[in-house]
Structures are given as structure tokens and as C-alpha cells.
C-alpha positions as CSV (number, residue, x, y, z in Angstrom):
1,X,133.5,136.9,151.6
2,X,135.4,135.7,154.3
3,X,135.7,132.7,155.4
4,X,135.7,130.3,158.5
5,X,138.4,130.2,160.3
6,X,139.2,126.6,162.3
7,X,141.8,127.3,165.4
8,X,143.0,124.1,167.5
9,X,142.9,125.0,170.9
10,X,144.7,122.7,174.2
11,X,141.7,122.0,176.5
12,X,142.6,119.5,178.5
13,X,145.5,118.7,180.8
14,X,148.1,115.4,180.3
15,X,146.7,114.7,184.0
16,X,143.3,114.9,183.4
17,X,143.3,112.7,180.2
18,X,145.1,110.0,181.8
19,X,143.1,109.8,184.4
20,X,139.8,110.2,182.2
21,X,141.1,107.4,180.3
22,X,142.3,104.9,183.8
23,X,138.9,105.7,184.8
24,X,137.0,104.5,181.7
25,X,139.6,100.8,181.1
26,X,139.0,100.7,185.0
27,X,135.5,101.2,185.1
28,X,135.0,98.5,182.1
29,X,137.1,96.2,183.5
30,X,134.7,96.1,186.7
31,X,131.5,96.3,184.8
32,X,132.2,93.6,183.1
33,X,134.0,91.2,185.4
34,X,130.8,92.4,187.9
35,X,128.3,91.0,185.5
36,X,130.3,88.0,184.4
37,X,130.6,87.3,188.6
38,X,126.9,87.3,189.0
39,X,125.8,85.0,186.2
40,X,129.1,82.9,186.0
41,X,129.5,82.7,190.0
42,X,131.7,79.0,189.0
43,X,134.3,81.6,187.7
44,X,135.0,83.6,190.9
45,X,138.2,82.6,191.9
46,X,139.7,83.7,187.9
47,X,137.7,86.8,188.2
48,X,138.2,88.5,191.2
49,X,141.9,89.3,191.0
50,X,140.9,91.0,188.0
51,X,138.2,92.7,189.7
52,X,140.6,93.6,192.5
53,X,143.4,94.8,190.4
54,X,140.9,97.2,188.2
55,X,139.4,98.6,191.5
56,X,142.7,99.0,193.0
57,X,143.5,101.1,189.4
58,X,140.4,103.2,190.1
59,X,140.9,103.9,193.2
60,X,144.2,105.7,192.2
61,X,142.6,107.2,189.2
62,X,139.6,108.5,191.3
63,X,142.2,110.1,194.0
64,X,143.8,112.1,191.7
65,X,141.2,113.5,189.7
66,X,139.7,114.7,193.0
67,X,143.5,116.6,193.4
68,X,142.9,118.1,190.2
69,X,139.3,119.3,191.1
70,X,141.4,121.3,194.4
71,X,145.0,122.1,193.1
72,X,144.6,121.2,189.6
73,X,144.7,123.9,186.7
74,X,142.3,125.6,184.2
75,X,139.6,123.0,183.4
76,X,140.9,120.1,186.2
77,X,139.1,122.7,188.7
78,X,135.5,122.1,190.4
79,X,134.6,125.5,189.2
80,X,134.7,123.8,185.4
81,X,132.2,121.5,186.5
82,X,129.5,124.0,188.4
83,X,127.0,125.0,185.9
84,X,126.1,128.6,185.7
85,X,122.4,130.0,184.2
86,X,124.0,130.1,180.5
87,X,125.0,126.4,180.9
88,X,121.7,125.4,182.0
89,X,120.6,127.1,179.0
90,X,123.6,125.4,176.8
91,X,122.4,121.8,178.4
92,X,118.9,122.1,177.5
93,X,120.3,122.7,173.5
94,X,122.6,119.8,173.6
95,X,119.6,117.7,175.1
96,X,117.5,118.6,172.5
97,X,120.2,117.6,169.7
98,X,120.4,114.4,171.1
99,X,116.2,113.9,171.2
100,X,116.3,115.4,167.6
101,X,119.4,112.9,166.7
102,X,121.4,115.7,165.9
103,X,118.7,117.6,163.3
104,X,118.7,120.5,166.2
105,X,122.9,121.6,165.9
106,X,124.8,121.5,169.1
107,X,125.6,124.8,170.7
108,X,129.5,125.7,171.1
109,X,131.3,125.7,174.2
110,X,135.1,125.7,175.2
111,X,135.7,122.7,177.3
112,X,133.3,120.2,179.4
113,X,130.2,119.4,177.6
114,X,127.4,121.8,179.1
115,X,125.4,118.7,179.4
116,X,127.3,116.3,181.4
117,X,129.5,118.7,183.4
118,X,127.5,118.5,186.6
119,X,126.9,114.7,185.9
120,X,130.6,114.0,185.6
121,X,130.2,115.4,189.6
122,X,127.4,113.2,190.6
123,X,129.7,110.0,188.9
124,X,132.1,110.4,191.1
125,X,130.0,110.5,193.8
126,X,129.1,107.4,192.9
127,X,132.1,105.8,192.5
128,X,132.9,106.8,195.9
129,X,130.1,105.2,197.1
130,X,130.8,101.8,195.4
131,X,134.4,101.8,195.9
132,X,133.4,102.1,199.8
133,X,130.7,99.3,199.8
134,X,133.2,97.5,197.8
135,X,135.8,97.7,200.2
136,X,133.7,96.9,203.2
137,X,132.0,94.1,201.6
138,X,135.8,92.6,201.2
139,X,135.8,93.0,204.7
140,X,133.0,90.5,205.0
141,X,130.8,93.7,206.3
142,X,127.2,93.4,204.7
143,X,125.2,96.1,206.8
144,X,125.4,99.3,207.7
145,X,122.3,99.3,209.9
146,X,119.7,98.6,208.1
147,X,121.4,99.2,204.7
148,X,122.2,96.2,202.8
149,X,125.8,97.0,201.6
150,X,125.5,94.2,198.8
151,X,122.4,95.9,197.5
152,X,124.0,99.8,197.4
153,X,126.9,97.6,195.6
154,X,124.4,96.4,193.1
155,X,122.8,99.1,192.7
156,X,125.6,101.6,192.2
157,X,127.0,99.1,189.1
158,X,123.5,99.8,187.2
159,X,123.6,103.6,187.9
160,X,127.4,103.3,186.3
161,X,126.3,100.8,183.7
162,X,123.9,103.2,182.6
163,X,126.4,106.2,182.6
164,X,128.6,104.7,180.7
165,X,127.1,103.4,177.9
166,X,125.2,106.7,177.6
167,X,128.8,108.6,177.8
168,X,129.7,105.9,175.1
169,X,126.9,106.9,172.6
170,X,127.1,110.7,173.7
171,X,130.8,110.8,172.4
172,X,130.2,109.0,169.3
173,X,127.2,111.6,168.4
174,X,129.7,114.4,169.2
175,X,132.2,113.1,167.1
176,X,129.8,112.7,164.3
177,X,127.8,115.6,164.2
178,X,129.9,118.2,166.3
179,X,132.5,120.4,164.8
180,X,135.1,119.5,168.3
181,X,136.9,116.6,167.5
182,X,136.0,115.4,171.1
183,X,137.3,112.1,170.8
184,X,140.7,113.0,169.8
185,X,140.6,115.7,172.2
186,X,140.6,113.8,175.2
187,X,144.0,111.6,173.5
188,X,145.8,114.9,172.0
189,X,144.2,117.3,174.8
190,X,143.3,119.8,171.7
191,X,139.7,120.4,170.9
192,X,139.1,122.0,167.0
193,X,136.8,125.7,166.8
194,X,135.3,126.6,164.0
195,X,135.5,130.3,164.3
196,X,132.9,132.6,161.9
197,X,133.6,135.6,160.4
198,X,132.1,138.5,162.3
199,X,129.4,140.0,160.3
200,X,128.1,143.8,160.7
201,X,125.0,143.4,163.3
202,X,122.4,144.0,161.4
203,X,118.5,142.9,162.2
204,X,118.6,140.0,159.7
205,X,121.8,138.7,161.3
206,X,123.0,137.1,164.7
207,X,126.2,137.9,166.7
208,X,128.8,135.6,166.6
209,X,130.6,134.2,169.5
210,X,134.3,134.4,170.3
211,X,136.8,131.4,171.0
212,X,137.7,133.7,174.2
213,X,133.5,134.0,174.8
214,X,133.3,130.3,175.4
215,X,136.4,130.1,177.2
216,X,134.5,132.5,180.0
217,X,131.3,130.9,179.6
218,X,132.2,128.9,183.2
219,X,132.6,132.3,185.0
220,X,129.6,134.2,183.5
221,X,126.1,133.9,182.6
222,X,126.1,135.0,178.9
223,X,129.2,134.8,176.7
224,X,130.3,138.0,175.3
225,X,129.7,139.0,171.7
């Protein structure tokens, strides 16, 4: 009987780790000195150079991650992010491992999570957004109009609050119950496959898909078998 075989494949780009991982301390460091600002205001003055420097950090960090989505390479690109029908399809399944607490099994996939992929697009976004209220808000510049910079400002810190500690849990559960070492992938840039034997299609069994089916899955609808 054969048996499975694990392959460790590079994923993700030196680039693209450092900045996933400028962008997480970054993001923490403003979360946190945000919420500490709000219900410690007596502690502005020794918080907001901190503030400052980590939004200065993201800044950078956001910059050239949007390079990578342009001029980057392999999975840096935009296209790795825009879902196709047979990601949709993926997203739903890792969904529904999560709502089962991993009693449903993840599907496989090559690199971004199926899941988050187009969410990753709508963060940035996001951190646009706050970075320019941010910014403008500095300036002593409160409205735009009728739009109350301080409350987008706000408001944009819960929508990232949220995100994040969702990401936080997400990654942990991948870790746990998923075969793709994700956590050390995005330090090492390799992500572990588990590849199974190909069996004789048969009624009673199911195809099996290829390392090099997953790796197309962001340029077609169904992976090859």
C-alpha cells in the first residue's frame, strides 16, 4: 500500500513575510496604544510617539505590499487574492470547519487561505482609510463635509480590532487542525502538503488532487485531477 507522501513547498516571498509580519507588530502596537489613549487620555503625551512611530512603520509596510500586489512575484500579485468560482466554493468549506470547530476537515489549497484572500483586500482598504483620517486628524482637520473624520477613525480601529483577533484565532485553528504548517510558513516562507497516493478511479473512490492542481487553483475554476 502506498503511502503519503509530505513535500515542503516555498509559498511565500522574503518580501511578503516581512511585510505580513511589520504589518501585524504595527497594527498591535496601534490597537493597543489606540485603546489605552481613549480610556487613559492622562497618558497621551507617553503614548503618542509610540502611536506615531508604529503608524509611521505601517505606512511603509502598507506601501510596499501594495508594490508587491503590481510588480511583485507569484503569490505577492492581486491576481492571488481575486477569488475565482472554485474558491468561493473552497471558502464556504473552510467556513464550515471553523462553525464545526474543525469536525468538518479543511479543504487543501496552495497558498492564501480561500477564506480570507478577498478579505486580506478589503483590510487594506481599510487601513488606507484610517491611515488617511489619521493623518488628517494630525493636521487638526476633523470634517470632511459632513463626515466626522474622528468617528471614521474610530470606527475603522473596531473593524481592525475585529480582523485581527479573528486572523489570530483563524491561524491558531489552522495550525492545530490543518496539515500546512501555516504559522511557520509565513516565518520560513514553506508551507507542508500532504500528498496521497493516487488510487485507480473507481466508483467507491474519489480523485485525488495534485500539489501542481492547487498551485492553479487561482487561474481556474476546478483543480485538475
Amino acid at each position: 500500500m502506498k503511502q503519503s507522501e509530505i513535500r515542503r513547498q516555498f509559498v511565500w516571498s522574503k518580501t511578503l513575510r516581512w511585510c505580513h509580519w511589520g504589518m501585524t507588530l504595527s497594527t498591535l502596537v496601534l490597537i493597543l496604544t489606540g485603546w489605552l489613549l481613549s480610556w487613559a487620555p492622562e497618558r497621551a503625551a507617553s503614548l503618542d510617539d509610540i502611536h506615531y512611530v508604529a503608524a509611521a512603520m505601517l505606512i511603509t509596510v502598507l506601501i510596499i505590499r501594495m508594490w508587491l500586489l503590481f510588480f511583485g512575484q507569484g503569490n505577492d500579485l492581486l491576481k492571488s487574492l481575486l477569488p475565482n468560482r472554485h474558491q468561493f466554493q473552497q471558502g464556504w468549506e473552510v467556513l464550515r470547519a471553523y462553525l464545526s470547530l474543525g469536525k468538518i476537515p479543511l479543504p487543501k489549497w496552495y497558498a492564501h487561505n480561500p477564506l480570507w484572500a478577498s478579505l486580506y483586500l478589503f483590510l487594506f482598504a481599510v487601513l488606507f482609510a484610517q491611515i488617511v483620517s489619521g493623518l488628517l486628524l494630525l493636521n487638526q482637520i476633523t470634517l470632511l463635509g459632513d463626515l466626522s473624520l474622528r468617528q471614521v477613525h474610530v470606527l475603522g480601529f473596531q473593524v481592525i480590532s475585529v480582523f485581527a483577533l479573528l486572523h489570530i484565532l483563524a491561524s491558531f485553528f489552522h495550525d492545530a487542525k490543518g496539515k500546512g504548517s501555516d504559522i511557520s510558513a509565513m516565518v520560513n516562507g514553506h508551507r507542508i502538503f500532504v500528498i496521497e497516493p493516487r488510487q485507480p478511479e473507481t466508483p467507491e473512490t474519489s480523485a485525488v488532487v495534485s500539489l501542481d492542481s492547487l498551485r492553479d487553483t487561482t487561474k481556474r475554476h476546478k483543480p485538475k485531477t
